[in-house]
ROFI-985111 format. One line per field, with one value per residue (C-alpha): residue in one letter; z, y, x. Coordinates in nm, 2 decimals. Example, Ala and Ser with C-alpha at 12.3 -4.5 7.8 and 13.67 -1.06 7.14 Angstrom:
r	[a, s]
up	[0.78, 0.71]
north	[-0.45, -0.11]
east	[1.23, 1.37]
***
This chain:
r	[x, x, x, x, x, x, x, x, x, x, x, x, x, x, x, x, x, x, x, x, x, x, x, x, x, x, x, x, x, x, x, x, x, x, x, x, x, x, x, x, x, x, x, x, x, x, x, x, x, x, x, x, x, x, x, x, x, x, x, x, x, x, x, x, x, x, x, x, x, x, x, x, x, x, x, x, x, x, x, x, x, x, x, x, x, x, x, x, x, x, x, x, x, x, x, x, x, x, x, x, x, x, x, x, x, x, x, x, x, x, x, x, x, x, x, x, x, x, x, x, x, x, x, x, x, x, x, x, x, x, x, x, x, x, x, x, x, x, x, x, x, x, x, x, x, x, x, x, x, x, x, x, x, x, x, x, x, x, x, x, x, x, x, x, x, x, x, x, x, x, x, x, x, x, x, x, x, x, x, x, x, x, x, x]
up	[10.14, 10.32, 10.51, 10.76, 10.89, 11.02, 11.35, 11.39, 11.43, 11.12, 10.96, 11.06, 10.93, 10.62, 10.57, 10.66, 10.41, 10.08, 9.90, 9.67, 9.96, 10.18, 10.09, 10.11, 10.47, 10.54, 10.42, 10.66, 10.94, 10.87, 10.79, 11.12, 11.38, 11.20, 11.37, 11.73, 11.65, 11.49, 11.84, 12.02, 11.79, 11.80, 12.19, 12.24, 11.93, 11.86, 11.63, 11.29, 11.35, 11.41, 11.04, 10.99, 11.33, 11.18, 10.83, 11.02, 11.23, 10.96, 10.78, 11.05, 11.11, 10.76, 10.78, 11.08, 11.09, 10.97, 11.34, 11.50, 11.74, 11.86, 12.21, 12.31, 12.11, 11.82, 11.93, 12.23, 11.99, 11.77, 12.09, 12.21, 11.78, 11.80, 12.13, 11.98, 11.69, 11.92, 12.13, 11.82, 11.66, 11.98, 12.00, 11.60, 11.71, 11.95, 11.63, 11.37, 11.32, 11.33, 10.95, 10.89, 11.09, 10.89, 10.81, 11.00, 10.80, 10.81, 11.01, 10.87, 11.20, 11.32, 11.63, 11.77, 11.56, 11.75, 12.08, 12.03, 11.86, 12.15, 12.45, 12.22, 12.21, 12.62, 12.66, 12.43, 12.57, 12.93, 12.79, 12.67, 13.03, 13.20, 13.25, 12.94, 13.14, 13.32, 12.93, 12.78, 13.05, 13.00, 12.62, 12.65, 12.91, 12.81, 12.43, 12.34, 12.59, 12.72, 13.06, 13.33, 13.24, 12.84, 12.95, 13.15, 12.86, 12.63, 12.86, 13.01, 13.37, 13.71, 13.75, 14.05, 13.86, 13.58, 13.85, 14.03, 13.71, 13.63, 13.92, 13.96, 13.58, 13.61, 13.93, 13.71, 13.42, 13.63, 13.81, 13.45, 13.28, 13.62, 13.59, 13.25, 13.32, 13.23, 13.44, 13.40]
north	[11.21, 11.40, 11.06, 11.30, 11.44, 11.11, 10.89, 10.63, 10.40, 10.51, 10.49, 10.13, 10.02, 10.16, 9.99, 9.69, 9.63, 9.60, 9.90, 10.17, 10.37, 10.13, 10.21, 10.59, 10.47, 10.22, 10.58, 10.80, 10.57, 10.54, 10.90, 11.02, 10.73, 10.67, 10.93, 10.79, 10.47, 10.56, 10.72, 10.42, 10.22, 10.48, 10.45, 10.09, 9.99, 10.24, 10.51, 10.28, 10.02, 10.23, 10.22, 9.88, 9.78, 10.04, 9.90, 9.57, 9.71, 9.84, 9.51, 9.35, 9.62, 9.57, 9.18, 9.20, 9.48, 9.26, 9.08, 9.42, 9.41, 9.70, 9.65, 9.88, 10.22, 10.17, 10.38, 10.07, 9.80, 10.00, 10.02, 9.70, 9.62, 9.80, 9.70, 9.31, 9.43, 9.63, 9.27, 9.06, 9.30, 9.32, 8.92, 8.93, 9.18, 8.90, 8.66, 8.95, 8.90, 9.22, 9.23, 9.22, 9.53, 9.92, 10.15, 10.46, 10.77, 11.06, 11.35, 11.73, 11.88, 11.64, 11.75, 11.79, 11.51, 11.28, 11.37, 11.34, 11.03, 10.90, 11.03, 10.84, 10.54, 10.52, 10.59, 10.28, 10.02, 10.15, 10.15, 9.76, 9.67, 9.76, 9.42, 9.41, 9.50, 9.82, 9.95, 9.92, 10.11, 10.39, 10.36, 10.45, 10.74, 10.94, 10.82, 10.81, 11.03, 10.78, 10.89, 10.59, 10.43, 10.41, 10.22, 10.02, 9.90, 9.87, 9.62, 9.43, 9.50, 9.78, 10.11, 10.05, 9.79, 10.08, 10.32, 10.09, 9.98, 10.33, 10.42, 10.12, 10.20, 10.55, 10.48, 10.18, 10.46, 10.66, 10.46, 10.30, 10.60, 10.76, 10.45, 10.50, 10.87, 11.03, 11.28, 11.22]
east	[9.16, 9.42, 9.62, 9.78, 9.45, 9.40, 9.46, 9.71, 9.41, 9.25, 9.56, 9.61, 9.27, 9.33, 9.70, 9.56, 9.31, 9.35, 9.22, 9.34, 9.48, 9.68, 10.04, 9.97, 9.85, 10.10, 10.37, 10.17, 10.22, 10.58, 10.69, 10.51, 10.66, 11.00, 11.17, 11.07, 11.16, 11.53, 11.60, 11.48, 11.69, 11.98, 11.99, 11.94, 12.17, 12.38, 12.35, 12.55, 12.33, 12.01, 11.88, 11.89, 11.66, 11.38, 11.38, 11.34, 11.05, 10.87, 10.88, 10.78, 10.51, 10.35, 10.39, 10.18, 9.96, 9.66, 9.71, 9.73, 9.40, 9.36, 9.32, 9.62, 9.75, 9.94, 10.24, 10.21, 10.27, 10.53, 10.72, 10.69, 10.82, 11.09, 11.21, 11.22, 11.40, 11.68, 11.74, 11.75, 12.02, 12.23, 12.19, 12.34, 12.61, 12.75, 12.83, 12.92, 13.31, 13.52, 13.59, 13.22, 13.17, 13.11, 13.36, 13.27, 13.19, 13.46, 13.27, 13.24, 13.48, 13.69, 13.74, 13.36, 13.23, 13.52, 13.43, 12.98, 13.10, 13.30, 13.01, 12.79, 12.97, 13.01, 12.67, 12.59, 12.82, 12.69, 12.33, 12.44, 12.58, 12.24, 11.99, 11.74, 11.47, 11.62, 11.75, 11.43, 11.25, 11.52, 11.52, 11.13, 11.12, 11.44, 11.47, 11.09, 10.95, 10.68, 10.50, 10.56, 10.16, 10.27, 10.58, 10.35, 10.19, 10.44, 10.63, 10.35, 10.45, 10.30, 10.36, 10.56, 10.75, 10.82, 10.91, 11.16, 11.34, 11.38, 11.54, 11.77, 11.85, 11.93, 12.19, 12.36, 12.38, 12.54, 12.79, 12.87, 12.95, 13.10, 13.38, 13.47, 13.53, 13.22, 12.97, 12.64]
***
């Protein structure tokens, strides 16, 4: 059985029985949607903290991918996953002390490594001052690539409602990173 021939939903019925072939499933689901969900991770959390939030997703995907009902794509649910596991890291990141924190990793060239590192890093804290509601909707259009109706469902809310938070997203972006010296 070739396991990457198949749809996500196929993919998810077979991971969620038992049977001789649901860890090669429950792989095949994870090799082709980890990517998507580090740079949701990496742009909500941060790229040190990024790994961490999709180990947690996954876990949390297998735990729970016997409740998985179908009723909406699986890439919906993964996002709406992912986004949970981004808040409750950021919620943790408020009570880790200083000391607790990871040494960063010494770059290849200095110099360029220092400044991506440092754009990144005021992106993230302005990504971080945004509402919740307004960083998640940016997170999934400019992160994951989700048309405005997938964001729709992954967040529960209208198109216009999408649309709206978008917009009044985008403008705080850019007056957040305009203040701290950067041109969007």
């Amino acid at each position: 059985m070739a396991l990457n021939d198949l749809t996500d939903a196929q993919l998810v019925r077979l991971a969620a029985q038992p049977g001789p072939h649901r860890e090669a499933a429950f792989e095949a689901l994870v090799r082709r949607h980890a990517g998507r969900v580090h740079r949701v991770a990496a742009g909500t959390v941060g790229a040190g903290a990024a790994d961490d939030v999709v180990q947690e997703v996954f876990i949390s995907v297998e735990r729970h991918l016997g409740g998985f009902r179908g009723e909406a794509q699986f890439t919906t649910w993964l996002h709406r996953v992912t986004l949970n596991a981004c808040h409750k890291a950021l919620a943790a990141r408020h009570h880790l002390p200083l000391e607790d924190a990871p040494e960063p990793v010494a770059p290849h060239n200095p110099v360029r490594a220092g400044e991506q590192a440092d754009l990144r890093e005021r992106l993230a804290w302005a990504m971080r001052q945004l509402p919740p509601e307004q960083r998640d909707v940016l997170t999934l259009r400019e992160l994951s690539g989700l048309d405005y109706a997938e964001i729709s469902e992954v967040l529960g809310v209208e198109l216009g409602t999408v649309k709206s938070r978008l917009n009044r997203g985008r403008a705080a972006l850019r007056a957040l990173l305009s203040g701290i010296g950067v041109t969007p």
